[in-house]
VOLUMRO-45684 format. One line per 3 residues: number of its first residue (from 1); their letters; for each residue x negated, y, z of C-alpha. Coordinates in Angstrom, 1 decimal, m for minus. Example, Ala and Ser with C-alpha at 12.3 -4.5 7.8 and 13.67 -1.06 7.14 Angstrom:
// residues 2
1> as> m12.3,m4.5,7.8  m13.7,m1.1,7.1 .
This chain:
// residues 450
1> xxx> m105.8,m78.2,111.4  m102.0,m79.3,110.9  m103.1,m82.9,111.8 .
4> xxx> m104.8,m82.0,114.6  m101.9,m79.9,116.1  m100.0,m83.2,115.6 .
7> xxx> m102.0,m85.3,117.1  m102.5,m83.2,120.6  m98.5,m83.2,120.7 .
10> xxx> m98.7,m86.8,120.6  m101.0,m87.0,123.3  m99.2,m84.4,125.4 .
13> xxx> m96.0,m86.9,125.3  m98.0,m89.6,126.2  m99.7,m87.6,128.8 .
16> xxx> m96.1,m87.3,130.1  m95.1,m90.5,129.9  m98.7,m92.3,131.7 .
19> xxx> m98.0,m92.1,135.1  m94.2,m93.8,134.4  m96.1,m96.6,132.9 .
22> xxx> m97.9,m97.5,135.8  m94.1,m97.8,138.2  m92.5,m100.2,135.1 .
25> xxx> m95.6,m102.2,135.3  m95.1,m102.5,138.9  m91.5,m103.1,138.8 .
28> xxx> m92.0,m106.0,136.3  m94.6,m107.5,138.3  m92.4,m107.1,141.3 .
31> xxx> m89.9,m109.4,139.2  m92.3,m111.7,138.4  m93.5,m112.3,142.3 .
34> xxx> m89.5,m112.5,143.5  m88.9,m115.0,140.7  m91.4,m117.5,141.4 .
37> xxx> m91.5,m117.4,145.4  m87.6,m117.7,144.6  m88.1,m120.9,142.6 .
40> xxx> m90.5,m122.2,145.3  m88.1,m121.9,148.0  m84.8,m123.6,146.3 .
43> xxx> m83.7,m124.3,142.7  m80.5,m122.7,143.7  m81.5,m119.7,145.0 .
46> xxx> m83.5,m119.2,141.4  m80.9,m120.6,139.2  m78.2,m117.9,141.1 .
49> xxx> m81.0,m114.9,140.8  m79.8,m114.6,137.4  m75.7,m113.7,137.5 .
52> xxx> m76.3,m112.4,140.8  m78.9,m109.8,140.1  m77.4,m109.2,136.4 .
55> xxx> m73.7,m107.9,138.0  m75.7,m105.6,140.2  m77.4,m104.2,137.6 .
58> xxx> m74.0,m103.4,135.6  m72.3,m101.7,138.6  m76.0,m100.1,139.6 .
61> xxx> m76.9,m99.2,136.0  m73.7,m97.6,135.7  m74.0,m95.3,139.1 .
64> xxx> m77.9,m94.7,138.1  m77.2,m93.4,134.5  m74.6,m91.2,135.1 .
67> xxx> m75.5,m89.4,138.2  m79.2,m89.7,137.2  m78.0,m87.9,134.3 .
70> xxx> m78.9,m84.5,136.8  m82.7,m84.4,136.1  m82.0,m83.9,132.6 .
73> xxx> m79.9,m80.7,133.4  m81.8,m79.8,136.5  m84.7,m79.9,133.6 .
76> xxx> m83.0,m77.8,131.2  m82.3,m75.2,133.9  m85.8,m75.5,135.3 .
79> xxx> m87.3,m74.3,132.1  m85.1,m71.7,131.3  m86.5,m70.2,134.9 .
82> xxx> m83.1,m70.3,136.6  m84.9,m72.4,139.7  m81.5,m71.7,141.6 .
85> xxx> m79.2,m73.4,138.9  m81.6,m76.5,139.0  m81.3,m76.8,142.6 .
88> xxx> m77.7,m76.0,142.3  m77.2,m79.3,140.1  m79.7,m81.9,142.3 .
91> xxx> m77.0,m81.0,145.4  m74.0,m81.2,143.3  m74.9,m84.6,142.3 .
94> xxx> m76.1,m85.8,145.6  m72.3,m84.6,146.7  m71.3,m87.0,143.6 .
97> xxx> m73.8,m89.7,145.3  m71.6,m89.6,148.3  m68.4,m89.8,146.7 .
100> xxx> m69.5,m92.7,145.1  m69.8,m95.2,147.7  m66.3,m96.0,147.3 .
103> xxx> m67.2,m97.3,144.2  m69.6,m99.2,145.1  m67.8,m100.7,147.8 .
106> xxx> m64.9,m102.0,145.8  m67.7,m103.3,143.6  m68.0,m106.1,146.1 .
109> xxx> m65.2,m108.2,145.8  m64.5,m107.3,142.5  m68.1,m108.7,141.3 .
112> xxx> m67.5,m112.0,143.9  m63.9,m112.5,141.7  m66.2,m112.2,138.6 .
115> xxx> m68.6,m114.7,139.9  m65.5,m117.5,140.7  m64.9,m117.1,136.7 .
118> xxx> m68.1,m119.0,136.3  m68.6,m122.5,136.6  m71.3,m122.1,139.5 .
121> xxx> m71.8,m125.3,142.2  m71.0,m124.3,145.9  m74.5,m123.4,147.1 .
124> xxx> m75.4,m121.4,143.6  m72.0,m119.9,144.0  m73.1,m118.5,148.0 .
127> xxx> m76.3,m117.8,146.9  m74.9,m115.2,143.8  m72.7,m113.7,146.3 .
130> xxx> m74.8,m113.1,148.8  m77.7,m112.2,146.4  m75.0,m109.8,144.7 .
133> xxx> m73.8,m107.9,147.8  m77.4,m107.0,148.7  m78.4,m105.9,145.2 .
136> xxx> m75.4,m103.7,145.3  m77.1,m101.9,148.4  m79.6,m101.6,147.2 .
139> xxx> m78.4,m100.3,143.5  m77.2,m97.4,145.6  m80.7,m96.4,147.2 .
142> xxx> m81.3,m96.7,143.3  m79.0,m94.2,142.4  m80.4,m91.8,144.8 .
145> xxx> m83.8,m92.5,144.3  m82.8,m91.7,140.3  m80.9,m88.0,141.5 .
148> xxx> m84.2,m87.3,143.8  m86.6,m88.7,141.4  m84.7,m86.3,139.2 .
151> xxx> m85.7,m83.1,141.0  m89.6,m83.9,140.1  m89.3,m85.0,136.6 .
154> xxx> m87.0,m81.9,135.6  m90.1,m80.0,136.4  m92.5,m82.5,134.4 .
157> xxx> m94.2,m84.3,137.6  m94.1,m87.5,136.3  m96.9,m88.5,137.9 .
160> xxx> m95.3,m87.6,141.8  m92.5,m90.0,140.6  m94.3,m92.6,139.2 .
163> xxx> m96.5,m92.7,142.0  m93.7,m93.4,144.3  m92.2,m96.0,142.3 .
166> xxx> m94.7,m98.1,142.1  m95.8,m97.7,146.1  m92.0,m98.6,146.1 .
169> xxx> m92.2,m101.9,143.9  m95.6,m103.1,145.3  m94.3,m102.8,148.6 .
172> xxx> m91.2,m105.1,147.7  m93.5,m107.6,146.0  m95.7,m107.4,149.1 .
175> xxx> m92.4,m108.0,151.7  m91.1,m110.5,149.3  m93.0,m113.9,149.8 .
178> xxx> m92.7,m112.9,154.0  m89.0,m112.6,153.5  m88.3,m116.0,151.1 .
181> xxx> m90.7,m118.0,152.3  m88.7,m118.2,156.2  m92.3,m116.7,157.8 .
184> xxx> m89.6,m114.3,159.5  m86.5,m115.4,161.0  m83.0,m115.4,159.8 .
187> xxx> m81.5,m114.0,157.7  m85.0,m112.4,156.2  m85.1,m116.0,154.2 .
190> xxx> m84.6,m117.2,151.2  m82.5,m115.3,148.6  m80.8,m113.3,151.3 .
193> xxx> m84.7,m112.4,152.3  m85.0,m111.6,148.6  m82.3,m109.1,148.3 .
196> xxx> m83.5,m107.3,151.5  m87.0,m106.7,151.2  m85.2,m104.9,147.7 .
199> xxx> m83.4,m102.8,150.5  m86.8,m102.2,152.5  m88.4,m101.0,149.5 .
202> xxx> m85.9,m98.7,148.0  m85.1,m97.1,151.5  m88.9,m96.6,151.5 .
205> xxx> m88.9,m94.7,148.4  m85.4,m92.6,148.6  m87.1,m91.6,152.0 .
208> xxx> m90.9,m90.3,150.6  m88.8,m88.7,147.6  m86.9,m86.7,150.1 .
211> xxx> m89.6,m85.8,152.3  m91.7,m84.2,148.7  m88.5,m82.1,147.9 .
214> xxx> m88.5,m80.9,151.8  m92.2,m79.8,151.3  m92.2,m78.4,148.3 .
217> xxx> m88.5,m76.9,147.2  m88.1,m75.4,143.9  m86.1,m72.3,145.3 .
220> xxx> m86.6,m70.4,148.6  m82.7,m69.2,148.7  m80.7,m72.1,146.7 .
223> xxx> m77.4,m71.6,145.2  m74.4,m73.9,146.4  m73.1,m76.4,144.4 .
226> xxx> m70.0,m75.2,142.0  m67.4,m77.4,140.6  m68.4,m76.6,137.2 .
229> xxx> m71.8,m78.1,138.0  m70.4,m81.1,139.5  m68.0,m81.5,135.8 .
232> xxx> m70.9,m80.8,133.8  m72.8,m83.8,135.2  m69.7,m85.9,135.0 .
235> xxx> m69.2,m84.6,131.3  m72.3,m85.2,130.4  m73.5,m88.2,132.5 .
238> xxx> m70.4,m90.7,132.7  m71.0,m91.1,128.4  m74.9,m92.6,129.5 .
241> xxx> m73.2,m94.6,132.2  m70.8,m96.1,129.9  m73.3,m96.7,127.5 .
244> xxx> m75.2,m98.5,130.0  m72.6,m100.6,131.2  m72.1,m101.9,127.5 .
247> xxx> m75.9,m102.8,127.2  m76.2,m104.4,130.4  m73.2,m106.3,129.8 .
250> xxx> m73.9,m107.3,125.9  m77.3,m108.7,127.0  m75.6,m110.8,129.9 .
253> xxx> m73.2,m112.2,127.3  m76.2,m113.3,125.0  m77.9,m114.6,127.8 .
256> xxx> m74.8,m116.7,129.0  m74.1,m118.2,125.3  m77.9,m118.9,124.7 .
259> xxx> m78.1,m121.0,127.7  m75.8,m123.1,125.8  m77.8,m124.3,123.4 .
262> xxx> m80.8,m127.4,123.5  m83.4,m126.8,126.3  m86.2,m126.3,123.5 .
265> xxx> m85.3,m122.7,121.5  m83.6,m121.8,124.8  m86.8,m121.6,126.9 .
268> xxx> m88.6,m119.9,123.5  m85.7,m117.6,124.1  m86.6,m117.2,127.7 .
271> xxx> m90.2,m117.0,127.1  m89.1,m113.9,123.9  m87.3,m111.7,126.8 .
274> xxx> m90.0,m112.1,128.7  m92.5,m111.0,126.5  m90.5,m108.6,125.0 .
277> xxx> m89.8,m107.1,128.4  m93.7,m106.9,129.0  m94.0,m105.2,125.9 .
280> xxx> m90.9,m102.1,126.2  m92.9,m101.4,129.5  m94.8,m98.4,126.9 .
283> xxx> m91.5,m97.3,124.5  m89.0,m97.5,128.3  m91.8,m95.3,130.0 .
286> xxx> m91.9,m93.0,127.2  m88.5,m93.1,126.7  m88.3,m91.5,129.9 .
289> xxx> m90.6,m88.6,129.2  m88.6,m88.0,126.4  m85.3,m87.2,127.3 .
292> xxx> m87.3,m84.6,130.1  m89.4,m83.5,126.8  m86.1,m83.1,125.1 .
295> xxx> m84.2,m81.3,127.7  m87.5,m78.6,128.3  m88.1,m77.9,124.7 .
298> xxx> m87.8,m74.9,122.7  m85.6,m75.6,119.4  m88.2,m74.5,116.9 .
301> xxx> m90.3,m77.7,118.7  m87.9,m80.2,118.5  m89.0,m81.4,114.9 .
304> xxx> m92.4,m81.9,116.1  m91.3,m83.7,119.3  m89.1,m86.2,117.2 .
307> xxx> m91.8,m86.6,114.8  m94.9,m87.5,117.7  m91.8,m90.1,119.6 .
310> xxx> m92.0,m92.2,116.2  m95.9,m92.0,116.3  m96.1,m93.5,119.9 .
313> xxx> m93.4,m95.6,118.7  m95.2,m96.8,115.6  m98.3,m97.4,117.2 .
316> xxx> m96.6,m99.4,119.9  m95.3,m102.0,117.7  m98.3,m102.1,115.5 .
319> xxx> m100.3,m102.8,118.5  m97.4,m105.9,119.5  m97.0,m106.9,116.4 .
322> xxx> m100.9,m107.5,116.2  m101.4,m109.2,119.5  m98.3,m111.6,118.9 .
325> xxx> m100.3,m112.4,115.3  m103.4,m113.6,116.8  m102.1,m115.2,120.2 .
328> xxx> m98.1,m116.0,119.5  m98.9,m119.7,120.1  m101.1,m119.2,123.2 .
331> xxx> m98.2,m117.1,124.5  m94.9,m118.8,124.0  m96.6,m122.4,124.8 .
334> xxx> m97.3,m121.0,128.3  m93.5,m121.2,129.2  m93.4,m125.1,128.3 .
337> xxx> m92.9,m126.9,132.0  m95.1,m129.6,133.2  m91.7,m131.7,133.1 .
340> xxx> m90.2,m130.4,129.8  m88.1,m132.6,128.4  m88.8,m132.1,124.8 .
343> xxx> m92.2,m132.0,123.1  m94.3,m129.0,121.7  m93.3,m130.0,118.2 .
346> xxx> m89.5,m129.5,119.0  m90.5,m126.0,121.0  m92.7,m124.4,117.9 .
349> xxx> m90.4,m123.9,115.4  m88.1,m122.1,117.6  m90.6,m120.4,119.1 .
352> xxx> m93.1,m119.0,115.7  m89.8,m117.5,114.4  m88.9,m115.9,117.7 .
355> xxx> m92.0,m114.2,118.1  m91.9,m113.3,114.2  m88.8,m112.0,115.2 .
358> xxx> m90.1,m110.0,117.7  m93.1,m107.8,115.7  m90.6,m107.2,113.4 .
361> xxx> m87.6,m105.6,116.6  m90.2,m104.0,118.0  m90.2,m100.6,116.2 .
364> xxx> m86.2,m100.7,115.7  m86.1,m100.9,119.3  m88.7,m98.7,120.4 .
367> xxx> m87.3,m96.2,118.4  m83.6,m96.7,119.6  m84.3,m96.1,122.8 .
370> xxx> m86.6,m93.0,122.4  m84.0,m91.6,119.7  m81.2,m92.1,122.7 .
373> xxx> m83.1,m90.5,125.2  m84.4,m87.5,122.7  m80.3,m86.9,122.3 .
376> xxx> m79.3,m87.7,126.1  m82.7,m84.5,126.5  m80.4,m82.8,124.6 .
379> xxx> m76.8,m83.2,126.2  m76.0,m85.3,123.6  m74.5,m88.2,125.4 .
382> xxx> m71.4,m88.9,123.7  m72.5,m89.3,120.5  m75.3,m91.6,121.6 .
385> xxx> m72.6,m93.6,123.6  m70.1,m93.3,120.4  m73.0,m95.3,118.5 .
388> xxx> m73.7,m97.8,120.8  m70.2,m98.5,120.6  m70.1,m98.5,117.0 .
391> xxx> m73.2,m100.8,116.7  m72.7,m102.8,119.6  m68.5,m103.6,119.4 .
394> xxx> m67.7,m103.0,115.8  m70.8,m104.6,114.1  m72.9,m106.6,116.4 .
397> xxx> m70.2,m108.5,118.2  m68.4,m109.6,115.2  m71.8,m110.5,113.8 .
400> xxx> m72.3,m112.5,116.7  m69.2,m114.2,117.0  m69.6,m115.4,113.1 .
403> xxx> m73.2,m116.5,113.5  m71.8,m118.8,116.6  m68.8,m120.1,114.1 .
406> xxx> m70.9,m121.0,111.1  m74.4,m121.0,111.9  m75.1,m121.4,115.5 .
409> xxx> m78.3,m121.2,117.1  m81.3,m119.2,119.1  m82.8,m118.2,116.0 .
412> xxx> m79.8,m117.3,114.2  m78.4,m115.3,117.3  m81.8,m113.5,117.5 .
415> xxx> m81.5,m112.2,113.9  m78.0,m110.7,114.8  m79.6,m108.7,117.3 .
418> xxx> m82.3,m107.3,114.9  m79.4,m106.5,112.9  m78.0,m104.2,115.3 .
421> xxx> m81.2,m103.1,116.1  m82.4,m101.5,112.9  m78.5,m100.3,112.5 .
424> xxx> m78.4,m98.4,115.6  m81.8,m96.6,114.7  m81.0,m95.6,111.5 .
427> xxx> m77.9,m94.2,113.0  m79.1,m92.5,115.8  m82.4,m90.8,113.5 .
430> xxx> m79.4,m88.8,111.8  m78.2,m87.8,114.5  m81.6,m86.3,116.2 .
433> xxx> m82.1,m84.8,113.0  m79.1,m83.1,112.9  m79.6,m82.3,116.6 .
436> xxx> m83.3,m80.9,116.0  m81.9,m78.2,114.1  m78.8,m77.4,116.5 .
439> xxx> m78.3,m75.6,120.0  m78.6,m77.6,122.8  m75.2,m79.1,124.0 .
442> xxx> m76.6,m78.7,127.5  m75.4,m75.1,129.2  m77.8,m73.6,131.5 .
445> xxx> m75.8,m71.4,134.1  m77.8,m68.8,135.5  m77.9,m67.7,139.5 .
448> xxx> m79.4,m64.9,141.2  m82.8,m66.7,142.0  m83.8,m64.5,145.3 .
């Protein structure tokens, strides 16, 4: 009977967390379409994809995480029946949305000075810039596709939100190819093209997120914004900002310093992100569900929602580990170019212990970023940032920087990160279960709902 009760709480998260699967699978097939209609069109424009698209994502990330931080309280409100104080928190943080483009306007020439400290040529230099201005844009329809996309998963309609990001993503993928290839003229070409059919796509879905909250609003009469809900989402969301910033920017440094090494373990690098990016498409989606899980749930069923997140997570890796197994050859070979430079034999090596490497991440992973977003559900965010910090600056940098001194290499670098990995969950499992058996940090104020 116990086991069965377990087992339909497993389901029920994964019920949640479905329909977000579908809009990651989209987005990383978006990717995948931009990236090779890219490398058609001009080396350059591919080879300055990469910083260009990475700054965005730190200043983006940043904006999306903090602000997007709302659906978790709007959430926490929601289920507590005060429909006014949720609404009351999606409009204060679309009044924070607005008083953020100043931010993301001196983002501009503060990301082209960071691109100049690169040794770029001229036309990959123009490229990043230009690729890096509209990706900014665009990272601010993000941001308020995150606060609006907010207002739906607070009340557990997953499914209305991942519906509408993957319309939003196919229809980038779709405007894509029209906009690099030159089939429309200037300036919808080429990496420029690239960054605006982004723009197209993220207007697109801002807009039909709108339009759902116009049709169906959560509260006939809603309350104004207060000040106190603006701080609380400030207090609360500029911690999961911060701690985005330092992921985004930890994984651009590792990035940067494995492009330094032979061309051989660097594509088996390459062709490890990859696959490991296909793969967190299940623990980032349920991830997701979590942290609205999290924020909507009782105390007395927090231990049973901790417990089913490490299921999922458990069976997610088993299920990697076990695919990369049977086919890890089959997989990483298909990154070798027709014009490679180096031969198979100089690729395997580098490439078996990668994929070794990643069966064994998976779970440490998975469950870090499930554990994070059960404490973010939970108002939690500084701590969570406090151990990202910890793990990240205190132990995984130093790690890092003495691998690269005495023992330098893909392989080598890769174990650092597994390191941190398996640190930062053991870490953040104390906290949730210290959390699971504490009042939520999050404070839901109640309105007259009329």
């Amino acid at each position: 009977m116990r086991g069965t009760a377990r087992m339909k709480g497993v389901v029920a998260l994964q019920r949640l967390a479905f329909p977000l699967v579908f809009a990651q699978i989209a987005a990383t097939a978006n990717g995948s379409v931009t990236g090779w209609f890219l490398a058609q069109n001009s080396s350059s424009a591919l080879q300055a994809s990469l910083p260009g698209s990475m700054l965005a994502a730190a200043v983006s990330m940043f904006a999306v995480s903090t602000l997007g931080y709302a659906g978790t309280i709007f959430a926490r409100r929601h289920a507590a029946d005060d429909a006014a104080g949720a609404v009351a928190t999606f409009r204060a943080a679309r009044t924070l949305a607005i008083a953020a483009l100043p931010l993301f306007a001196a983002a501009w020439p503060a990301g082209r000075f960071v691109l100049s400290l690169f040794s770029l040529s001229g036309d990959v230099f123009s490229d990043a810039c230009a690729y890096y201005a509209i990706l900014l844009a665009n990272g601010y329809f993000a941001t308020l596709a995150a606060i609006l996309g907010g207002y739906f998963t607070g009340q557990g309609r997953t499914a209305f939100v991942g519906t509408v990001s993957a319309a939003g993503c196919i229809v980038n993928a779709a405007l894509a190819p029209l906009f690099i290839s030159g089939t429309l003229p200037a300036p919808f070409r080429g990496i420029t093209g690239a960054g605006l059919a982004a723009v197209a796509a993220g207007l697109l879905t801002c807009g039909v997120l709108a339009a759902g909250i116009c049709l169906r609003p959560v509260a006939a009469r809603p309350q104004a914004p207060t000040r106190r809900d603006c701080m609380e989402i400030l207090r609360l969301g500029l911690p999961a900002g911060v701690r985005s910033l330092v992921d985004t920017g930890g994984f651009f440094l590792f990035t940067a310093l494995i492009a330094e090494c032979p061309a051989a373990p660097a594509v088996a690098s390459t062709a490890a992100f990859t696959v490991n990016g296909i793969f967190q498409i299940m623990p980032w989606s349920l991830s997701r569900a979590t942290e609205i899980a999290a924020a909507r749930a009782p105390e007395p069923g927090l231990n049973a929602l901790l417990r089913d997140l490490l299921v999922l997570c458990g069976i997610y890796s088993a299920l990697f580990a076990a695919v990369l197994a049977l086919f890890w050859k089959r997989i990483m070979c298909g990154f070798i170019a027709a014009d490679a430079t180096y031969s198979v034999g100089e690729f395997l090596p580098a490439a078996g212990a990668l994929a070794a490497l990643l069966a064994a991440k998976a779970f440490f992973e998975s469950a870090t970023s499930n554990l994070q977003a059960f404490l973010r559900g939970r108002g939690e965010t500084a701590a969570v940032m406090r151990i990202q910090l910890a793990t990240s600056l205190l132990f995984w940098i130093p790690l890092f920087l003495a691998v690269k001194a005495f023992a330098p290499g893909v392989v080598a670098y890769w174990l650092t990160m597994l390191a941190c990995a398996a640190l930062s969950a053991a870490l953040l499992a104390r906290r949730a279960r210290a959390c699971a058996s504490a009042p939520s940090l999050l404070s839901p104020v109640t309105y007259c709902n009329m």
